[in-house]
N, C-alpha and C positions, 0 to 999 in steps of 0.2 A: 405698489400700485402706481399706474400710471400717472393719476391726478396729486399724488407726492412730488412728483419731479417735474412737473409742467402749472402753467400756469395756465384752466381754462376758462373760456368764458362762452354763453349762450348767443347765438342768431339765428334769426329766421325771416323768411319771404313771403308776403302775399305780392304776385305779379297780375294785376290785370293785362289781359291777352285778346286778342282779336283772334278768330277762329277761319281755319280755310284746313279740309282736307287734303289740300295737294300740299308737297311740299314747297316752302314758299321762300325764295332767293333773300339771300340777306346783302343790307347795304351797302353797296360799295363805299369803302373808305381805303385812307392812307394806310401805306403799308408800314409807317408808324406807329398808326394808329393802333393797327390790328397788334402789335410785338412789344409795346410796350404796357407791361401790368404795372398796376399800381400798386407802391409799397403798403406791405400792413401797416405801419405808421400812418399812411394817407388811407385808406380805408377807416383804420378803427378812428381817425378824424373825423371823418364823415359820422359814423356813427352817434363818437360823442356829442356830437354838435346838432345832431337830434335830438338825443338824449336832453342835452341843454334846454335846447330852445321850444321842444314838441312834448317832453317825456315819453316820448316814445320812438321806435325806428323802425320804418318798414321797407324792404328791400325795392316796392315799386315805386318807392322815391327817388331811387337810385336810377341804374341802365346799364347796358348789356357790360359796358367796359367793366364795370365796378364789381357788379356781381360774376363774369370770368374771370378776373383778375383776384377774388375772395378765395374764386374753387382750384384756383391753381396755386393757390398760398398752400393749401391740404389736401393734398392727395387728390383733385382732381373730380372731386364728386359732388355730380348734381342730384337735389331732390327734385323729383318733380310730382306736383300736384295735379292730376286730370281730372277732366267729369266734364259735361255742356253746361255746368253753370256753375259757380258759386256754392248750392246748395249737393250738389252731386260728389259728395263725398267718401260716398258708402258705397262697396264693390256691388257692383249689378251686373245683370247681365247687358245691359245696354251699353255700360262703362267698361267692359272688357274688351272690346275691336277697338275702342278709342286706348286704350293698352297697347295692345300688341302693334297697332300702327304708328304709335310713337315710340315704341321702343327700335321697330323698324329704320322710323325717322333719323333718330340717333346713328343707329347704327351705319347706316347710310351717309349720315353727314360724316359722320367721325372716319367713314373707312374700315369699320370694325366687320371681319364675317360672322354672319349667324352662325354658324356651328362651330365657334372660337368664342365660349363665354368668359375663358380666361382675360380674353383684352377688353372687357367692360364691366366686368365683374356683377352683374345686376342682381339688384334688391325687390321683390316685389314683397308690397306688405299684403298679408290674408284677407283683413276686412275693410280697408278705406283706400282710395284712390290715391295712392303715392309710390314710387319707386324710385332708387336711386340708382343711379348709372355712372359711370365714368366718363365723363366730358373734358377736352383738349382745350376745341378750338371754340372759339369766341363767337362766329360764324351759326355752330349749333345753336349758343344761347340767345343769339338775335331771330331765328328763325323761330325759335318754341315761344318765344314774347307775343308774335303774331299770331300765333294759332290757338282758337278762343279753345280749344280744346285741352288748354294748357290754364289751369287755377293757381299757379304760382311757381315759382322756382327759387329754389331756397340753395345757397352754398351750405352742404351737409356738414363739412368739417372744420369750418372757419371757426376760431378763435379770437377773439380780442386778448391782444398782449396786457401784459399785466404792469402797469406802470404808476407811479406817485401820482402824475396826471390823469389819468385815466379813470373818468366817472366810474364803467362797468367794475374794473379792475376790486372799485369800495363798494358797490350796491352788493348787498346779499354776500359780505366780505369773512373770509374763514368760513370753511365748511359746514360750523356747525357740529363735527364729528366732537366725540370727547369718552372716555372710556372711566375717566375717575369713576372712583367712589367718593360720597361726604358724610358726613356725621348730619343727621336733623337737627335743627332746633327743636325745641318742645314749644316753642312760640309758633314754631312754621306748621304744624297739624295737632291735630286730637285722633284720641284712638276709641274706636267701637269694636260692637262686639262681630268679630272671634277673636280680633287682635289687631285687623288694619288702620292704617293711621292714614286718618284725613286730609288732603293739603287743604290749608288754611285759606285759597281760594273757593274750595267749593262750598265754605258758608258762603261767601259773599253771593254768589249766584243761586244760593235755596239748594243744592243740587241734594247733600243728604235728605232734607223735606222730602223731596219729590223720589227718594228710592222707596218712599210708601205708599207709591201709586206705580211706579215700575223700574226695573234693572237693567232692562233692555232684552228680557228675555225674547228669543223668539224673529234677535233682528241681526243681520251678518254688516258687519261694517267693515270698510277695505284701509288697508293704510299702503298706500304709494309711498314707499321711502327706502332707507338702505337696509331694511332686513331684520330681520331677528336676530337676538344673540343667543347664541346655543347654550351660552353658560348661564343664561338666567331663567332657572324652571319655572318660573313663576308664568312665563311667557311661552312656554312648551311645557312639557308632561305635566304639569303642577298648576294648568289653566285652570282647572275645576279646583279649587283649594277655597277651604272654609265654606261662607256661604254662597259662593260661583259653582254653580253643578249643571250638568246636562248642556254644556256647551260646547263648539269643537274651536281649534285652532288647526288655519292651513297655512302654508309655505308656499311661495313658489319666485321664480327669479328670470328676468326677463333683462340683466342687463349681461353685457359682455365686456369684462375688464383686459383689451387689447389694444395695444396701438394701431393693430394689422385693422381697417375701419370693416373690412367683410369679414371680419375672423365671426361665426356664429358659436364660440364656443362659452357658452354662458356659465357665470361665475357663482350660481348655486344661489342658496335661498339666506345663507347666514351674514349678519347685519356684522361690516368690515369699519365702522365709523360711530354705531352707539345712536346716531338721530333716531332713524328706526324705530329699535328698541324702546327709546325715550319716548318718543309718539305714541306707538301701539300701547304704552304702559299706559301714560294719557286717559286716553280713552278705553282701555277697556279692563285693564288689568284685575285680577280676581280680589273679591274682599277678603283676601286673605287672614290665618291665623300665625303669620311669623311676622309681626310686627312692622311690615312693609306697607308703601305707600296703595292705594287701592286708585282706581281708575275709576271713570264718569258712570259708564256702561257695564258695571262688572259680571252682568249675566249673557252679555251680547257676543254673541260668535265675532271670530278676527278673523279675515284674510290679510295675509304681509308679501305685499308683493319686493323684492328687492331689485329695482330700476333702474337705481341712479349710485354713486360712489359717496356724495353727500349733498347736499341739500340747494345746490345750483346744479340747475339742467343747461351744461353747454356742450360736454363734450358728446358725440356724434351719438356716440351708444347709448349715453342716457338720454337723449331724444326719442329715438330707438324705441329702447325700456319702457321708459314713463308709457307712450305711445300704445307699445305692445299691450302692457297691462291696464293699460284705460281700455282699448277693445276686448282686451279677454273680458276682465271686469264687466263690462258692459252685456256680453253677455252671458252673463249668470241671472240667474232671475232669482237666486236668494240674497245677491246681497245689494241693500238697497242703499246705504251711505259712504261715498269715499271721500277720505282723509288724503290731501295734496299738502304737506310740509313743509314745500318747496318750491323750486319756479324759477323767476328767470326775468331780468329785464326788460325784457320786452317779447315781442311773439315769436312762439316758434310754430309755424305755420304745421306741422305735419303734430303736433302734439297739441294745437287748435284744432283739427280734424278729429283727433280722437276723445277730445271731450266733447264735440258735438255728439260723436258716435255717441257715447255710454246716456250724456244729456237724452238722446232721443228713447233710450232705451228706461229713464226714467229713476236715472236713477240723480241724488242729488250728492254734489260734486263742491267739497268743504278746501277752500286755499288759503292760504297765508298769504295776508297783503304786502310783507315783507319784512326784512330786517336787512339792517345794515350797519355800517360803523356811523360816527354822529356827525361826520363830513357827509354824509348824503343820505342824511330825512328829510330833505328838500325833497328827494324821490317821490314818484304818486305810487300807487298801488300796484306792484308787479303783476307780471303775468304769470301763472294763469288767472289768478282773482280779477282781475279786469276786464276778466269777457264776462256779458250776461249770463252766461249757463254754470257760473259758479257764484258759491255762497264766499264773499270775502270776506276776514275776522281778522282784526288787528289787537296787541294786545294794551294794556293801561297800566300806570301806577293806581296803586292802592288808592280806594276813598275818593279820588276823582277824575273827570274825564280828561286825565297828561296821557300820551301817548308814551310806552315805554321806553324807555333813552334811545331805542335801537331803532323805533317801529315806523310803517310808516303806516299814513291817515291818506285821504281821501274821501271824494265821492263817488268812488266805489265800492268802502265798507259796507259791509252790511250788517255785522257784529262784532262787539268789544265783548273783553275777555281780560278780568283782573289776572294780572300774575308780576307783573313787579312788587315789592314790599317796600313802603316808607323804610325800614332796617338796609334795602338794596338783593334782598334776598327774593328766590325765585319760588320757580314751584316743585314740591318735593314729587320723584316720579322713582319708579325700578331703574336700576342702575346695570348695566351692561353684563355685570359679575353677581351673581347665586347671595341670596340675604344678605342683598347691598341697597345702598338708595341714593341718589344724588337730586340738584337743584336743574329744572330747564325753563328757558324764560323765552321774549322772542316771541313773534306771531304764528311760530310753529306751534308751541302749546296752546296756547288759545285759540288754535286752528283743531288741535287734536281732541280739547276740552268739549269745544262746540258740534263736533262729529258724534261724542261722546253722549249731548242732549237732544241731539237731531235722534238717535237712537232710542232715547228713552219716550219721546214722544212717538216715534212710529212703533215702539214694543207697547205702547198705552194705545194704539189708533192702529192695528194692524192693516186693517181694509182701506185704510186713507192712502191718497197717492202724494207724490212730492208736492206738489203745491199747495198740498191742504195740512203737511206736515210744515212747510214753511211759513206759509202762514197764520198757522200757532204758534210759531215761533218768533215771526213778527211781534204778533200782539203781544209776545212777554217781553219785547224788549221795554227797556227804561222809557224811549222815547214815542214809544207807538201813542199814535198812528202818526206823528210825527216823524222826520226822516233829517237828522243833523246830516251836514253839509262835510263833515269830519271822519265821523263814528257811526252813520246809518242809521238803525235803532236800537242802537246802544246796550247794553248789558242785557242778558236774557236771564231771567227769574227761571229757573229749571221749573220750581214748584206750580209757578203759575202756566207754564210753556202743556204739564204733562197731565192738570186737574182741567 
């Protein structure tokens, strides 16, 4: 796979734009000006150095040099965000001539013939106002800044190098992937009846209490992450096992593992990294009778969408993915909670769009505040958990409110989630390989855990809508109606969240 042999990392654009239909001359400058790019060393500079001083980075802090000078580092390709406003994100019919007349626009500047799609290769997405195209010259991207018709311009395939210096290089650092198997402690769960074994976080949160009021029957929860594993039944054909019955699991894969950035040729539904699998077990896995770890929701339908390669969204197609499957997702009208594992530094402006899509379609949108190595838990709370239209969950050591060695905090949490152990040990989940179990820790499980209880209260509350599912959820936190400056409202009582 491609993300073995490369080092990547995530960016994204929001461009405020001024608006004029006609096409509109760009600046006269030096003809230095115009031919000299700037080294990715002197970019990912810039970058870090937001990172630093803002935690955060957004491309219309930059200017036209900066961002041409990104898209001709990578093959040359611009996203572009359209609509007449900010809020015009979603394909309409109104947002369509404002389409085809900038892709005209491009075409035009650039010298491309319409009926030679080969020389710009374009991308249009189905349901939000984005497509990427092939951009040269520098010229194009001074023109589309001015035209309010233009919501942002994002370099699609830019990378941050990967270096000892380098903030992004450590935020959100190793994949995440991991295929082991471990042996349990018998300290780390208890086992019920048919035979599943409880991770020793879900007393902390009441969550057994509260499967005597519901299981999640009746609720479809999505997991955005790298896939299912084919070799763990528990997770395919053996979903209904023990006391898990009458509920379905679906597949489907939305990322595409090629260097080629318009290659459409998607790399299938099966999880190539193990997060996945680890998440979906999380929350939903069956209360099995083969001595395996049981999950939050174990009567709750899964969708597994596979997106991303592992658990940082930079490279181009998992922008793409994530993207893809947050609009499919969105419109489904059964499934009402999705699981985000993962994320990214800071924004990526066209997988911003796609959570407002699924956000307006109501469904509630569970992310990981972050993890990373312990050189940078200075970090605030990544994106996506940083925009309003998600629930951010970070995870704690044991017995009190320490963020876990990896995690990071903010006043953008919105919930904590025991899974470090005083011992050092994690949370027991399904393991990659058929009557195996391993440890996952990380604000991904506490991300997957809390998807997990969002489900059992809307399988307790079916007719309730997200907000009234959320807050019950509030109320159960530790801290309600109180709101820590840290940790949000802190641990959620599952028991209290679903009576």
């Amino acid at each position: 796979m491609k993300k073995l042999l490369l080092s990547m990392a995530a960016l994204a654009v929001i461009v405020s734009c001024s608006n004029n239909d006609e096409t509109i001359q760009p600046d006269v400058q030096s003809e230095e000006q115009q031919s000299e790019i700037l080294s990715k060393s002197q970019i990912d500079d810039i970058i870090q150095k937001s990172l630093e001083d803002t935690g955060d980075f957004y491309w219309k802090d930059t200017n036209a040099h900066t961002i041409w000078s990104a898209v001709q580092h990578e093959g040359g390709i611009l996203t572009i965000g359209y609509g007449t406003s900010e809020d015009q994100y979603q394909r309409s019919s109104e947002s369509e001539p404002i389409k085809d007349n900038l892709i005209q626009l491009v075409r035009s500047l650039e010298n491309y013939k319409s009926t030679n799609k080969g020389n710009d290769e374009l991308y249009v997405d189905e349901n939000i106002n984005v497509i990427d195209i092939k951009v040269e010259n520098k010229a194009t991207i001074e023109t589309l800044l001015k035209d309010t018709r233009v919501r942002y311009l994002e370099p699609a395939s830019y990378t941050l190098q990967a270096t000892n210096n380098n903030a992004q290089a450590k935020i959100l650092s190793g994949s995440g992937c991991g295929y082991r198997s471990e042996t349990l402690q018998s300290a780390d769960y208890r086992t019920v009846s048919p035979g599943a074994r409880v991770p020793w976080n879900f007393d902390v949160h009441n969550i057994p209490s509260a499967w005597n009021y519901s299981t999640g029957r009746g609720v479809t929860v999505a997991v955005i992450d790298s896939g299912l594993s084919p070799e763990q039944s528990l997770m395919n054909q053996n979903f209904n096992d023990g006391d898990s019955s009458g509920r379905t699991v679906q597949k489907y894969g939305t990322y595409v593992d090629s260097f080629w950035p318009w290659s459409n040729n998607y790399d299938g539904v099966n999880d190539k990294c193990a997060h996945g699998t680890s998440m979906a077990s999380a929350a939903t896995a069956p209360r099995n009778n083969n001595n395996q770890p049981v999950g939050v929701a174990y009567n709750a339908n899964l969708v597994s969408y596979r997106a991303v390669a592992d658990v940082l969204i930079d490279d181009y197609h998992e922008k793409r993915g994530v993207a893809e499957a947050l609009t499919a997702l969105g419109n489904r009208s059964d499934v009402k909670v999705i699981s985000m594992s993962l994320g990214s530094p800071f924004g990526i402006s066209r997988v911003r769009d796609a959570i407002r899509y699924a956000y307006s379609r109501g469904k509630m949108i569970i992310a990981a505040g972050g993890t990373s190595t312990s050189f940078t838990t200075w970090y605030g709370v990544i994106f996506p958990a940083n925009m309003n239209e998600t629930v951010a969950v970070t995870g704690l050591k044991e017995g009190r409110y320490v963020r876990c060695s990896n995690c990071h905090s903010g006043s953008k949490i919105d919930f904590t989630i025991e899974m470090e152990r005083n011992s050092g040990k994690l949370v027991p989940v399904l393991s990659y390989y058929n009557n195996a179990a391993r440890y996952v820790g990380g604000s991904s499980v506490a991300t997957a855990t809390t998807a997990g209880i969002a489900a059992l209260v809307w399988s307790k509350n079916p007719t309730w809508n997200r907000e009234q599912v959320l807050n019950k959820m509030k109320s159960a936190g530790e801290f309600y109606p109180n709101r820590n400056s840290q940790f949000g409202y802190g641990n959620i009582d599952a028991l209290k969240a679903v009576r």
